[in-house]
C-alpha positions in Angstrom: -58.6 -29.6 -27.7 -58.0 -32.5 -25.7 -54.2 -32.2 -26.7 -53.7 -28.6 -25.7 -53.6 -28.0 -22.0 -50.9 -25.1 -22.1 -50.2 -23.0 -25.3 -46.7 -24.9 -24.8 -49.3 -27.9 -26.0 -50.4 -25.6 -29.0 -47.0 -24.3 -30.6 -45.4 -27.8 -30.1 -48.0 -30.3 -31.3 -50.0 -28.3 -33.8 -49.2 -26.2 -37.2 -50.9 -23.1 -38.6 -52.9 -25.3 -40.9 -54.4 -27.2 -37.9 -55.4 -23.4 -36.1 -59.2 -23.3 -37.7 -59.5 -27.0 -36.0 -58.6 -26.1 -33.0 -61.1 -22.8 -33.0 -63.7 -24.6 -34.0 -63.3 -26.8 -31.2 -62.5 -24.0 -28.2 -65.9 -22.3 -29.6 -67.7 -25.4 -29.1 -66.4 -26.3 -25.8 -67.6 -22.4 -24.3 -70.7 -22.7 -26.2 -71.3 -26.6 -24.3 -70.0 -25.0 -21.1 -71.6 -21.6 -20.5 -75.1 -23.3 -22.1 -75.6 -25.1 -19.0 -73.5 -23.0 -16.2 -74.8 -19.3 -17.2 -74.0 -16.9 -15.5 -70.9 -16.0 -17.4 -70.2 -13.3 -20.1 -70.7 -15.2 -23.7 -70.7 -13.5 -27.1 -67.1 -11.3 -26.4 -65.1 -14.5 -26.2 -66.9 -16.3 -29.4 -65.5 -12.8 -31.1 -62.2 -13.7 -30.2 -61.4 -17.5 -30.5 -59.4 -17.7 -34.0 -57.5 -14.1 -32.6 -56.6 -15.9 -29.2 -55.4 -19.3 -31.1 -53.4 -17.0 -33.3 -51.6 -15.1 -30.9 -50.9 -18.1 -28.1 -49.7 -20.2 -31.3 -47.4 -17.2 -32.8 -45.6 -15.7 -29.5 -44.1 -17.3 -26.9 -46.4 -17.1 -23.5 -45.9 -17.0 -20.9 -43.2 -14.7 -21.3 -44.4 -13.0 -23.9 -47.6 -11.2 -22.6 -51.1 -10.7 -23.3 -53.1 -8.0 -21.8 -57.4 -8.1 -22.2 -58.6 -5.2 -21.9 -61.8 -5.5 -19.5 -61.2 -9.1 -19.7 -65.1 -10.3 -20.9 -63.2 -11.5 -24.1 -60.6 -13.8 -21.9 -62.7 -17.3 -22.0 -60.5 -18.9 -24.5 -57.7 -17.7 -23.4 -58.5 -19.2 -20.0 -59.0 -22.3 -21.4 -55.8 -22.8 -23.7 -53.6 -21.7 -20.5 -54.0 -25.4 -18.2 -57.9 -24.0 -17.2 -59.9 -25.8 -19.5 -60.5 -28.8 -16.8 -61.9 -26.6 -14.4 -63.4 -24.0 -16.7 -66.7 -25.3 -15.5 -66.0 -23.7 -12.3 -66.0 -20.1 -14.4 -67.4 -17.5 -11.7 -68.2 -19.9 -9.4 -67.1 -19.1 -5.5 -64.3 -21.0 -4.9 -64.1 -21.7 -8.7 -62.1 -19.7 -11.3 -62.4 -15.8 -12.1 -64.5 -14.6 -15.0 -61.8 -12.1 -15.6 -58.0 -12.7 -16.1 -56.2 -12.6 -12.6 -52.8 -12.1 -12.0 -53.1 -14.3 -8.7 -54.7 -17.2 -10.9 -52.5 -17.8 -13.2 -48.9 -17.2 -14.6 -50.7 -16.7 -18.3 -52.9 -13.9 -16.7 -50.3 -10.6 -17.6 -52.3 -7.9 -15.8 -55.6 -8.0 -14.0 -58.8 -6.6 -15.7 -62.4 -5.4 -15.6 -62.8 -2.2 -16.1 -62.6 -1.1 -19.4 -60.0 0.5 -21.5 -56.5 -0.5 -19.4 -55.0 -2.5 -21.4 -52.5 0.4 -23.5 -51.1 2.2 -20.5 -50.6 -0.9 -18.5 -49.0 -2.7 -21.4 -47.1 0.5 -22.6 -45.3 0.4 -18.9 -44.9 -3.5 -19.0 -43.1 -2.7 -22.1 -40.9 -0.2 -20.6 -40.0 -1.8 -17.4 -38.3 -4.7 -19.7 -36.9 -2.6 -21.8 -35.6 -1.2 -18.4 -34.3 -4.3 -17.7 -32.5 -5.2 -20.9 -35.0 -7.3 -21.9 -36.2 -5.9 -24.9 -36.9 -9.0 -27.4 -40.7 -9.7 -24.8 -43.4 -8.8 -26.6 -46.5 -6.8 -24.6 -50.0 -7.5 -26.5 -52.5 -5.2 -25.6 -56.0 -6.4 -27.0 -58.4 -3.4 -26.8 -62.0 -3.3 -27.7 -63.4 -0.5 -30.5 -65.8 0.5 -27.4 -63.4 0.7 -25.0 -61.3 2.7 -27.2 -63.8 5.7 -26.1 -62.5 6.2 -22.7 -60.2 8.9 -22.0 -57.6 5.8 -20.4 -57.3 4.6 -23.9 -56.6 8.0 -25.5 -53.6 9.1 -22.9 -52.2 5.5 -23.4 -52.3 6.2 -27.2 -51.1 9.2 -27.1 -48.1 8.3 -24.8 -47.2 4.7 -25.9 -46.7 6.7 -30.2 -43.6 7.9 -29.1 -41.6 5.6 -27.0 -39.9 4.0 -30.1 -38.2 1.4 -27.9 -41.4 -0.2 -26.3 -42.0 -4.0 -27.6 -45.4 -3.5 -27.9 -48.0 -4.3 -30.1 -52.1 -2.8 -29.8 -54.4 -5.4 -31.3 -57.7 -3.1 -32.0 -60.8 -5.7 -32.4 -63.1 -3.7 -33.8 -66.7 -5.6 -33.9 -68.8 -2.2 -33.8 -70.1 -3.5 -30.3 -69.1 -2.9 -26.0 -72.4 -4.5 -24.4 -74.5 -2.3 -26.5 -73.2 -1.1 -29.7 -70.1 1.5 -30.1 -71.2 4.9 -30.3 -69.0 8.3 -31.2 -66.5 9.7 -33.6 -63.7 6.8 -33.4 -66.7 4.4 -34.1 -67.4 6.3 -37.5 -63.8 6.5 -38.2 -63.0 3.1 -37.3 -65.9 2.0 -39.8 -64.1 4.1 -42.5 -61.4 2.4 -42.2 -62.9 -0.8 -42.4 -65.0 0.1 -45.3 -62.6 1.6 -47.6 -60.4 -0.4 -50.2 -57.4 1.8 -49.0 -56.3 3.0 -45.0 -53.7 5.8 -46.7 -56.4 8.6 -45.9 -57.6 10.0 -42.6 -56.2 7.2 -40.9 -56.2 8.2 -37.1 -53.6 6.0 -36.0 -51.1 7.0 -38.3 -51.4 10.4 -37.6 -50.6 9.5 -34.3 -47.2 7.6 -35.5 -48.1 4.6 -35.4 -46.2 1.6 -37.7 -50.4 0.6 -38.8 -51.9 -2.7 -40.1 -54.7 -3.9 -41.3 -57.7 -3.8 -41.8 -57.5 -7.9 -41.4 -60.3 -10.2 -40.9 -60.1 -11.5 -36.7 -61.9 -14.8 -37.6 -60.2 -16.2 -39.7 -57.0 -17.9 -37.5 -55.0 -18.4 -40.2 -54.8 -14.7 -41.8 -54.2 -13.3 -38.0 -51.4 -15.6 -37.4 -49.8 -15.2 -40.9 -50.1 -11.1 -40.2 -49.1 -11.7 -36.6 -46.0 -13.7 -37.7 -45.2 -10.7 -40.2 -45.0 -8.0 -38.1 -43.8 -9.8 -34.9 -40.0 -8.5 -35.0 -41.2 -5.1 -36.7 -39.7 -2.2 -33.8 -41.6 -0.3 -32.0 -45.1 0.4 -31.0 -47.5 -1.2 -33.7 -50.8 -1.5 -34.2 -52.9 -4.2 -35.9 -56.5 -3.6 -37.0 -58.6 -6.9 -36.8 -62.7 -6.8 -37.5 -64.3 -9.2 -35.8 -68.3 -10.0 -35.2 -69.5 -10.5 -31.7 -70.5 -14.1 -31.0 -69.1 -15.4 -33.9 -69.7 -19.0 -35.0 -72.9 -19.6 -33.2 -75.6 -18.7 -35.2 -78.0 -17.2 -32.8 -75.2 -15.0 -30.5 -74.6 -13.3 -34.6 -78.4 -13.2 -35.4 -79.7 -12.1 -31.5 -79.9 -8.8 -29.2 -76.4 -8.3 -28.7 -76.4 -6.9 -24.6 -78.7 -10.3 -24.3 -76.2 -12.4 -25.8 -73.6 -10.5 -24.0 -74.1 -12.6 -20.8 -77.0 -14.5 -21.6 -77.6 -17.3 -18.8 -78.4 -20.9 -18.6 -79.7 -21.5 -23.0 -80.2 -24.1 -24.7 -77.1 -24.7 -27.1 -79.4 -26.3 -30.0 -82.3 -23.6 -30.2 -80.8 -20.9 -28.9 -83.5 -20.3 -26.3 -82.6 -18.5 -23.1 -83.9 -19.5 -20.0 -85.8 -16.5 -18.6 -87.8 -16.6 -14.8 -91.1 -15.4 -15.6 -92.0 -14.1 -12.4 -94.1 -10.4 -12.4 -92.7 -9.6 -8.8 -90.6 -8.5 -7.2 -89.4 -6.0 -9.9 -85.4 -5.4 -10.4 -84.2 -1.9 -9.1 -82.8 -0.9 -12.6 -86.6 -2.4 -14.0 -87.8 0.5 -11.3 -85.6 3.0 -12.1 -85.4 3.0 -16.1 -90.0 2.6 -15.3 -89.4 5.4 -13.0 -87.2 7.6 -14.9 -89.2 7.4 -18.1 -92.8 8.6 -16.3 -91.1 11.3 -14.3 -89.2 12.8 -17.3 -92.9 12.7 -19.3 -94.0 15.2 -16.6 -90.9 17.0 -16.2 -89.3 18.4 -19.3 -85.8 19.3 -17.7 -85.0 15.7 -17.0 -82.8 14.6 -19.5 -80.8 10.9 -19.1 -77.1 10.1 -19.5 -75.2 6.5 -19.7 -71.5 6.0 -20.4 -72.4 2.9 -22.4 -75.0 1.1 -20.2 -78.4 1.9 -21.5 -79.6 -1.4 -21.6 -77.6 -2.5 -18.4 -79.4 0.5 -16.3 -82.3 0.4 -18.3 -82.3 3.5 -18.9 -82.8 2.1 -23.0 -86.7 2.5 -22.5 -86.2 6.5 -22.5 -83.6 6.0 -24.9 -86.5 4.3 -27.1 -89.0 6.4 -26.6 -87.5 10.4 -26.2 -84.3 9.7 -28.0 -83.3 13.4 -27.7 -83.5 13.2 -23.9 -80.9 10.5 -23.8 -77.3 10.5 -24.1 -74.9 7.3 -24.6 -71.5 8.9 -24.0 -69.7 5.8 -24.6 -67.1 4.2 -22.1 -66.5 7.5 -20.8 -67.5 8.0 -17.4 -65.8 11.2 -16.5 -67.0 12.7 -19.3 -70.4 11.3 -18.6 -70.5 13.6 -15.0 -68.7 16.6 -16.9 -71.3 16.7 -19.5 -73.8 16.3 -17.2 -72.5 19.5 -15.0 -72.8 21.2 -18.5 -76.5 20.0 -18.8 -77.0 21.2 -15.4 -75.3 24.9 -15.5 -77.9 25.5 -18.5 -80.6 24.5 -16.2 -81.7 21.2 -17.2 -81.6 18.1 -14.6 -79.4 15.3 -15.9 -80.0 12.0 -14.2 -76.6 10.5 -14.4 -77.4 6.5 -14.4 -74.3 5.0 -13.7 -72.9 1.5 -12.3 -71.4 1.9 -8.9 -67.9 0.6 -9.4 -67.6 2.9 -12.5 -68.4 6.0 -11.3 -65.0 5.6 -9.2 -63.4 6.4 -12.7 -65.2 10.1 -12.6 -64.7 10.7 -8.8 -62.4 14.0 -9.6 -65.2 15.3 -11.8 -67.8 14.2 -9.2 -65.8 16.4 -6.8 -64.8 19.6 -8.7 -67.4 19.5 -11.8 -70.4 19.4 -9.7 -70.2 19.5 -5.6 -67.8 22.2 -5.9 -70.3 24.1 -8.4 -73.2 22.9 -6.4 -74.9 22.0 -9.6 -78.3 19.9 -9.6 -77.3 16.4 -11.0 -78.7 13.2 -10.2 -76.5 10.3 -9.7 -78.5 7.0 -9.8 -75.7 4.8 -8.6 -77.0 1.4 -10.2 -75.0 -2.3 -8.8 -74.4 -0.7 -5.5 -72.9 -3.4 -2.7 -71.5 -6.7 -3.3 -72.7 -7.7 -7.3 -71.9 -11.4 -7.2 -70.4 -13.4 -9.9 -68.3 -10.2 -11.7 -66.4 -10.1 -8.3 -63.5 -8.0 -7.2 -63.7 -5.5 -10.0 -67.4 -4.8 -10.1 -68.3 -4.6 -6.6 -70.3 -1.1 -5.7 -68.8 -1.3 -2.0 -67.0 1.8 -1.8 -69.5 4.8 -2.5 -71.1 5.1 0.5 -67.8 6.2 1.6 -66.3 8.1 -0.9 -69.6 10.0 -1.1 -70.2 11.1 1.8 -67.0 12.8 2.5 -67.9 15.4 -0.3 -69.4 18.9 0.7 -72.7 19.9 -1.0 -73.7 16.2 -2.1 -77.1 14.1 -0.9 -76.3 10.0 -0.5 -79.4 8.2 -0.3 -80.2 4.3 -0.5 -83.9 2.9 -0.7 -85.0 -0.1 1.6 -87.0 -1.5 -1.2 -88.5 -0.2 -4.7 -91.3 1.9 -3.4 -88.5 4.4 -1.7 -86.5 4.6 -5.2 -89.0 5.6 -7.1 -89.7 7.7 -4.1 -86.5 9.5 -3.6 -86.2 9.8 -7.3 -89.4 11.8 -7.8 -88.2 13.8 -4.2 -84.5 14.4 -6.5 -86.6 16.4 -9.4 -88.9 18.4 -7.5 -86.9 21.4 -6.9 -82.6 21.9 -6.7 -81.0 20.3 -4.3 -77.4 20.0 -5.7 -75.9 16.7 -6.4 -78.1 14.0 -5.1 -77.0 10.4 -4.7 -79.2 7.4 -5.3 -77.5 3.9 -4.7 -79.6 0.5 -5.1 -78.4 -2.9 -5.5 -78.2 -5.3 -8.5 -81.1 -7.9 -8.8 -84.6 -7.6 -7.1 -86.6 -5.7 -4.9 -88.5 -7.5 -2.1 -92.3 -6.1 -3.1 -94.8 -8.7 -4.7 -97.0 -6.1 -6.3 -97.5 -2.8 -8.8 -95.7 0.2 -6.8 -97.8 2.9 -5.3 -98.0 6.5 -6.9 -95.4 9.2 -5.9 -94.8 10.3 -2.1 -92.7 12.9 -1.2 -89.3 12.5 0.9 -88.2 15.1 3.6 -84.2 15.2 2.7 -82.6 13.5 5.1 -85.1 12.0 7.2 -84.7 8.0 7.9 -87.6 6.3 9.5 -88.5 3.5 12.2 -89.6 0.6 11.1 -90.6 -1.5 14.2 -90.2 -0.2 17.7 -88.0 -1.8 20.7 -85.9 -1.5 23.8 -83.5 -3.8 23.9 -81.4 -3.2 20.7 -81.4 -0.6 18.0 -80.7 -1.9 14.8 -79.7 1.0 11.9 -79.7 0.2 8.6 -79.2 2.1 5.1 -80.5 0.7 1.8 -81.9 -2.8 0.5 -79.9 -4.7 3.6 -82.9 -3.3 5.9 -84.7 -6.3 4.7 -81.7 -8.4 5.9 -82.8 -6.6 9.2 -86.2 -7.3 9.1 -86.2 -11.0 8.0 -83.7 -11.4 11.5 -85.6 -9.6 13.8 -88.7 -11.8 13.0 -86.7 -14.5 13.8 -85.2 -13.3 16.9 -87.5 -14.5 20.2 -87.8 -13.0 23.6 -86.1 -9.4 22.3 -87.6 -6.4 22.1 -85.6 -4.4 19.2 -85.8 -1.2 17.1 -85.3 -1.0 13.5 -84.4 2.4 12.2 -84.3 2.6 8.3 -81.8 5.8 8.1 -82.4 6.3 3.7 -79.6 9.3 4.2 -76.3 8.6 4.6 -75.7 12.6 3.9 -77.3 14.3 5.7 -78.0 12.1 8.5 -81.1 12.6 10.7 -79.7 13.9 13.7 -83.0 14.7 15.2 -83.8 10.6 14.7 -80.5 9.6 16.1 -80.8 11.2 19.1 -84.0 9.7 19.8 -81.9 6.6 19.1 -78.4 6.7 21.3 -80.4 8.3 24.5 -83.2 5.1 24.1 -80.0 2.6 23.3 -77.1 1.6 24.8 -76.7 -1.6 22.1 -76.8 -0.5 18.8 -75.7 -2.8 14.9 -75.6 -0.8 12.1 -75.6 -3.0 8.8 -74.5 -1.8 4.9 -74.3 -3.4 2.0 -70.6 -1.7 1.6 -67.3 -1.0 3.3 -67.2 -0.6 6.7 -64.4 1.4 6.9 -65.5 5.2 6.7 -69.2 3.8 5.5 -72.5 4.4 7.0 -71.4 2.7 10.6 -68.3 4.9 10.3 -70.7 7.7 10.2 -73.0 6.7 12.9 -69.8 6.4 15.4 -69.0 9.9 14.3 -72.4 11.1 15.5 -72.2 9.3 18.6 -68.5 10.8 19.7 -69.5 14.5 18.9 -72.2 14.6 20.6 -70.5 12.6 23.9 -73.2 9.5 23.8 -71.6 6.5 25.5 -72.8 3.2 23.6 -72.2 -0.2 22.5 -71.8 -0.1 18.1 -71.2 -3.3 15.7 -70.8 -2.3 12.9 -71.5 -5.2 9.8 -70.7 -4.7 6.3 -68.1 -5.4 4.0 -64.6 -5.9 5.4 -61.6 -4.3 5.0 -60.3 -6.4 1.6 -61.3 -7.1 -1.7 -64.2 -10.0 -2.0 -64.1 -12.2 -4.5 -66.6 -13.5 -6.9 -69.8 -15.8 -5.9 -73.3 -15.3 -5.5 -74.6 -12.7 -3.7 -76.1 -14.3 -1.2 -72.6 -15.9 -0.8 -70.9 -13.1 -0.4 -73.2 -11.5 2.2 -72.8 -14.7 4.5 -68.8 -14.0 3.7 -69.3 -10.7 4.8 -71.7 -11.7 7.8 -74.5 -9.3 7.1 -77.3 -11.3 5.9 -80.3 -12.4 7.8 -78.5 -15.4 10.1 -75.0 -13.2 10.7 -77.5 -10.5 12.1 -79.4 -12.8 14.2 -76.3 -13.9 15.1 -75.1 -10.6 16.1 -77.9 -9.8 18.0 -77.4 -12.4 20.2 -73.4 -11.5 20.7 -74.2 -8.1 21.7 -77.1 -8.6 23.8 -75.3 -11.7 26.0 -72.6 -8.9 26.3 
């Protein structure tokens, strides 16, 4: 490893007898890294070390590409392409992405996170060369057996079969896992194939006119670069079937809880014992939701729960456990996950829909027309909502409260803390509202004890926290804490604090108390300004003709990148010091 800084390093200095080597050694290096840095994905790239060896050692990269589907697979290809030095640095503000990036590095083909990419964006790499005239670059996409599920993945299969001209090859690793295992049709097919002696029968991907290899065996580097070398210059769209395990070559990623292992923190390399804070309190939000979820749907018989692929994520897993014909994994399939649950709902059951901020902008059609357009009662509890942290760019929940709000028929709500989500989602089952929102951040809560029993919320009624007269300060969601923490700081002011919970619909009878008390007010989100919850209170104020001062904090107009989240917060200047500051501002002014 030492020797290898660029796969130019690799194809020059080594030969295909020295690939197991130099897999053993790129396994050991993430293992030593990610042992004592955590807070990185783990087990996906330990899958993948003798496939990414083979394919950087077999075709020519740069130039000929590699796309990663999702990208949690993409440590060792990080490493072999001049990263391995500051690999250490691996989701890390400031440091290196934990997902390939085109604006990282040359080697990084197409930028990932989201799942089940890789196809159509390869497919159109493919034929923009061919375009060009420059037909002999190869296009790699590598897509997981779970992300396979997604509806992306099917359209780029379905498209890329017939353009006979496209340099591109699909590499399928098929380990029977996404974070939690595969689930669906193409898994069962996919473990036929694997299982039987011969792939001439029922073979999916011929039928789909394919040129098909495999079933080969994705650990071993050797047999994956001897196939790749085979069917390298072979025409036209290919596809080879490789069978991997997750975590492969450390002995207690193979034997463990795979979604553990997934991203398992700081562990310790030689026991295989993960780190864990043993605090009681505060609880996490999902911890609240999948307790909350659970006792509500053992009182309420029409509650049924849905996850595309994120049971254990969301926690919605303890249901899953416990009433497994309540709960549906859908796969990676997240506009069929709101479509199904409009189904659920139209036959007059009440699907809570638990699903991760920044992928339920994959469904948003079937958000609109499936159910706000039908009015149909489905509960979307909107998990990883604001800025996440280390995941970055692609995994940020910043956009809902926006793209929410603008829809007809739908309820956007955000707790301050974990009493007001179990709250408002006891208040979502107790009679039909339509769609109804829930959005609550990654990470946890601020209360150091059990939560209270049930209470009731009036829909879309906010309330005030502490009382004042020289600022008003308007928050929606966990940040209200943000608020409160600064205004305890804040000496020689007298100022309000106005927790609004609704988004849509806002309480208009609360805001005009508000802008004919205040002529200063801050609003403060943990999402994008920019037709967000401030947006919205500036709305209120020109309709109805009030004349005030508004500073609006939140996320800024551009992507943040990865760090912690309390990083990104003081990035975005709407934690506890950039309020105080902003206090100050507006009240000198």
């Amino acid at each position: 490893m030492e020797q290898i800084d660029t796969p130019e390093d690799l194809r020059a200095k080594f030969s295909l007898e020295d690939l197991p080597q130099i897999s053993t050694e790129l396994r050991q290096f993430i293992i030593d890294v990610i042992s004592e840095i955590g807070n990185s994905h783990f087990s996906a790239s330990l899958g993948v070390i003798e496939l990414t060896v083979a394919l950087h050692f077999v075709y020519n990269t740069p130039i000929d590409q590699i796309i990663w589907d999702t990208g949690h697979q993409a440590y060792g290809h990080k490493i072999l392409t001049d990263r391995r030095k500051i690999f250490h640095t691996n989701r890390i503000k400031g440091g290196i992405s934990g997902f390939p990036k085109i604006s990282e590095s040359k080697y990084d083909a197409f930028g990932v996170g989201h799942s089940s990419t890789s196809i159509s964006a390869a497919l159109g790499m493919a034929i923009a060369e061919n375009y060009k005239k420059n037909k002999d670059i190869h296009h790699i996409a590598v897509i997981g057996d779970g992300a396979l599920s997604a509806g992306l993945a099917f359209e780029g299969l379905n498209n890329a079969s017939i353009e006979n001209d496209a340099n591109l090859l699909i590499i399928i690793n098929d380990n029977n896992m996404s974070i939690d295992p595969s689930v669906g049709a193409l898994n069962k097919i996919l473990n036929k194939l694997t299982n039987s002696k011969s792939d001439s029968k029922c073979n999916l991907f011929k039928e789909l006119l394919y040129n098909y290899y495999g079933q080969i065996n994705g650990n071993d580097a050797v047999e994956v670069a001897t196939t790749l070398m085979k069917i390298k210059d072979i025409p036209g769209p290919k596809i080879l079937h490789c069978t991997t395990k997750k975590g492969s070559g450390y002995k207690y990623s193979e034997e463990g809880n795979p979604p553990q292992w997934h991203a398992p923190g700081v562990f310790n390399k030689e026991t295989g014992e993960i780190a864990t804070k043993r605090d009681n309190f505060p609880l996490k939000y999902q911890t609240v939701f999948g307790e909350t979820i659970l006792e509500l749907a053992q009182k309420n018989e029409q509650i049924i729960g849905i996850t595309p692929a994120m049971a254990s994520g969301s926690s919605l897993d303890k249901m899953m456990q416990l009433m497994p014909d309540r709960v549906f994994d859908v796969g990676i399939a997240e506009q069929h996950a709101i479509t199904f649950s409009a189904g659920l709902a139209i036959k007059g059951l009440l699907p809570f829909c638990s699903i991760y901020s920044t992928f339920l902008q994959r469904g948003y059609d079937q958000l609109i027309h499936d159910v706000a357009l039908q009015n149909l009662n489905v509960v979307f509890c909107i998990d990883r909502a604001g800025l996440v942290g280390a995941d970055g760019a692609t995994h940020h929940g910043v956009f809902d409260l926006a793209y929410l709000r603008i829809i007809p028929n739908m309820i956007v709500a955000a707790p301050m803390d974990e009493q007001e989500l179990r709250n408002l989602l006891y208040t979502a089952q107790l009679k039909k509202h339509g769609p109804f929102a829930i959005r609550y951040p990654r990470g946890k809560g601020v209360i150091n004890h059990p939560l209270s029993e049930f209470t009731k919320i009036e829909i879309g009624k906010g309330r005030e926290i502490t009382s004042g007269s020289d600022l008003a300060l308007l928050t929606i969601g966990h940040v209200g804490n943000f608020a409160q923490t600064a205004i305890q700081q804040v000496q020689n002011s007298s100022i309000a604090h106005y927790d609004m919970r609704f988004v849509k619909p806002l309480d208009t009878e609360l805001l005009h108390k508000v802008f004919s008390q205040h002529k200063k007010i801050i609003t403060i989100e943990d999402g994008c300004t920019t037709g967000g919850f401030g947006s919205a209170i500036i709305e209120f104020m020109v309709e109805h003709n009030y004349n005030t001062q508004i500073i609006r904090l939140g996320v800024p107009d551009q992507f943040i990148h990865h760090g912690t989240q309390e990083e990104l917060h003081e990035e975005c200047h709407y934690d506890s010091n950039s309020i105080i500051e902003t206090i100050h501002k507006i009240l000198r002014n």
